[in-house]
C-alpha positions as CSV (number, residue, x, y, z in Angstrom):
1,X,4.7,-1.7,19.4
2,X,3.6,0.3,16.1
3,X,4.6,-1.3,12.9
4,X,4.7,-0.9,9.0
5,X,4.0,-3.3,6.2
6,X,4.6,-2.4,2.8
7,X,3.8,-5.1,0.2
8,X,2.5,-5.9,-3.6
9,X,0.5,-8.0,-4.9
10,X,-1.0,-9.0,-8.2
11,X,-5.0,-8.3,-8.7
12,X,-6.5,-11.5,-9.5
13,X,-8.5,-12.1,-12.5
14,X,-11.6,-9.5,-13.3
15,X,-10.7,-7.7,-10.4
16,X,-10.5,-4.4,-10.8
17,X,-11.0,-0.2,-9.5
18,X,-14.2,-0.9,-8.7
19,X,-12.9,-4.0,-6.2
20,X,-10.3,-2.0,-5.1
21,X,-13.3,1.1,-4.1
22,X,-15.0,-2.3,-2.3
23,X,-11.7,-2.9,-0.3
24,X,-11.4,0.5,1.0
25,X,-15.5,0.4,2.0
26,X,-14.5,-2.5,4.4
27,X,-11.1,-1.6,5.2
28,X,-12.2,2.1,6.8
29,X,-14.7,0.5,9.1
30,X,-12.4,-2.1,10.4
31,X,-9.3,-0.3,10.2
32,X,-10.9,3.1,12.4
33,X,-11.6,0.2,14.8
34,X,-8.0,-1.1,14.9
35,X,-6.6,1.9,14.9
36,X,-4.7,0.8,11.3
37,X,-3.8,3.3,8.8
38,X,-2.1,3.4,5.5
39,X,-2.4,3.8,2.1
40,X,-3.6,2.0,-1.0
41,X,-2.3,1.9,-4.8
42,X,-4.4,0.3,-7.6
43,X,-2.4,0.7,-10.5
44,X,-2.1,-1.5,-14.2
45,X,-3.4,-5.1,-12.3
46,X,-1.3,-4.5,-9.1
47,X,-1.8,-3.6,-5.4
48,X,0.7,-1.4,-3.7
49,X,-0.5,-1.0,-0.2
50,X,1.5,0.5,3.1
51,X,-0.5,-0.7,6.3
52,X,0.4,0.8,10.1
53,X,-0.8,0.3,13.5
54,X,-0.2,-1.5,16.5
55,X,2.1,-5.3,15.2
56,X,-0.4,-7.5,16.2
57,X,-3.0,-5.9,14.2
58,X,-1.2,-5.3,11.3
59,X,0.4,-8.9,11.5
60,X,-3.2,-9.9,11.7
61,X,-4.6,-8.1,8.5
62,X,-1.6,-8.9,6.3
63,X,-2.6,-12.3,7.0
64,X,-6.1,-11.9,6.1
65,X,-4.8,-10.1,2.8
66,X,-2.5,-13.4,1.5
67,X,-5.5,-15.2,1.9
68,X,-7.5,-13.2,0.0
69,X,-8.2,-14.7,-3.3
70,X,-8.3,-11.3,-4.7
71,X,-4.7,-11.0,-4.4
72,X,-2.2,-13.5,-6.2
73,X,1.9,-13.6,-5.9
74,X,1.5,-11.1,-2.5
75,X,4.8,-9.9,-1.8
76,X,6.3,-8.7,1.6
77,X,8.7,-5.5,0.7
78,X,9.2,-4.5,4.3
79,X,8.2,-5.0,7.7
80,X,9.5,-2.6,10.4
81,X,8.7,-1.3,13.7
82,X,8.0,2.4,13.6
83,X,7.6,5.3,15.8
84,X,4.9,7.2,13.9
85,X,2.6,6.1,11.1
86,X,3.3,7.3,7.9
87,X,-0.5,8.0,7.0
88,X,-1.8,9.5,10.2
89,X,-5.7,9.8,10.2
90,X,-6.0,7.9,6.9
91,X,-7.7,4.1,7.9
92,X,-7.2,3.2,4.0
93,X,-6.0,6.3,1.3
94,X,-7.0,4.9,-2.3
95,X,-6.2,5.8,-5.3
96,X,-5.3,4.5,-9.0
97,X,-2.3,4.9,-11.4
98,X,-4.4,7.1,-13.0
99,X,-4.3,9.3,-10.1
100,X,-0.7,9.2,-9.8
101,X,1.3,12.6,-11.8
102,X,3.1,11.1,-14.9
103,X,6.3,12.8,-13.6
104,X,6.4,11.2,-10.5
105,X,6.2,8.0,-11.9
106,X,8.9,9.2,-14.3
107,X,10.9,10.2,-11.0
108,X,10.8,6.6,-9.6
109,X,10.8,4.8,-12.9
110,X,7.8,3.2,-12.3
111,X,7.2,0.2,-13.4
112,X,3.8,-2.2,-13.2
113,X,4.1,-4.4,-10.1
114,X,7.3,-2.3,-8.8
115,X,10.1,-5.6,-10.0
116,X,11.9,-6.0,-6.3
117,X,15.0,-5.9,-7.6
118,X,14.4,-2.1,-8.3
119,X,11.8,-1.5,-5.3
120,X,12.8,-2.6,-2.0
121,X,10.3,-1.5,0.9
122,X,12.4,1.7,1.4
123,X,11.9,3.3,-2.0
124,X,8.7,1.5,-2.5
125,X,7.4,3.1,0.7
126,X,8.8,6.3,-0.6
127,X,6.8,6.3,-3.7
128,X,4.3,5.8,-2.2
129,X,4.4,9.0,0.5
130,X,5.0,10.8,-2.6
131,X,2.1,9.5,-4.1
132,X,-0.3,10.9,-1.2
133,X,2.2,13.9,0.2
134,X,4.0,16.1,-2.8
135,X,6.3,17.3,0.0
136,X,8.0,14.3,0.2
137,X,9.1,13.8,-3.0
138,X,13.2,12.4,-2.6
139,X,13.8,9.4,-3.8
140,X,15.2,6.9,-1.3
């Protein structure tokens, strides 16, 4: 069974882009081996991440990642079984707010950490497949 976590999490003290480009190093050696993909936000101190595969994996990492002293208040937005991955052929997409177009994040009124009360998994996920894919740009 595939699955799909989508979560936050604030970046812990003095850790920054350059972490997060240390992250992805790892995570695209392990992940090709697990057959995990996903995506990765680093944007004003906070982690944005969507991470697919098979449920044990994924179950598996996301553990690994709250444990991770590089993360602090980690927070689960959603975690759903899904069909197809969201992020095929990407182990671990990265990029930064910078990255991110201005209107976009006007779209989704974007806010640092994504408050939960205005970003369940749903939209959150959604931002961030906009992020990566212009195409889908609807907000959920």
């Amino acid at each position: 069974m595939r699955e799909r976590v989508v979560y936050t999490s604030r970046a812990a003290p003095g850790v920054d882009m350059n972490d997060a480009f240390d992250i992805i190093r790892v995570a695209h050696n392990r992940n090709s081996s697990f057959g995990l993909t996903g995506a990765l936000l680093f944007s004003d101190g906070w982690f944005t991440q969507v991470l697919e595969g098979e449920a044990f994996y994924v179950r598996e990492r996301y553990a690994r990642i709250v444990a991770d002293p590089r993360h602090e208040q980690v927070e689960l937005r959603q975690q759903i079984a899904i069909e197809e991955p969201s992020f095929p052929g990407e182990w671990m997409a990265l990029k930064s707010g910078a990255d991110v177009d201005e209107a976009l994040k006007v779209e989704f009124g974007y806010e640092p950490g994504f408050p939960a009360e205005r970003f369940d998994g749903d939209r959150l996920h959604a931002f961030m497949l906009a992020c990566w894919h212009t195409a889908n740009r609807a907000i959920s």
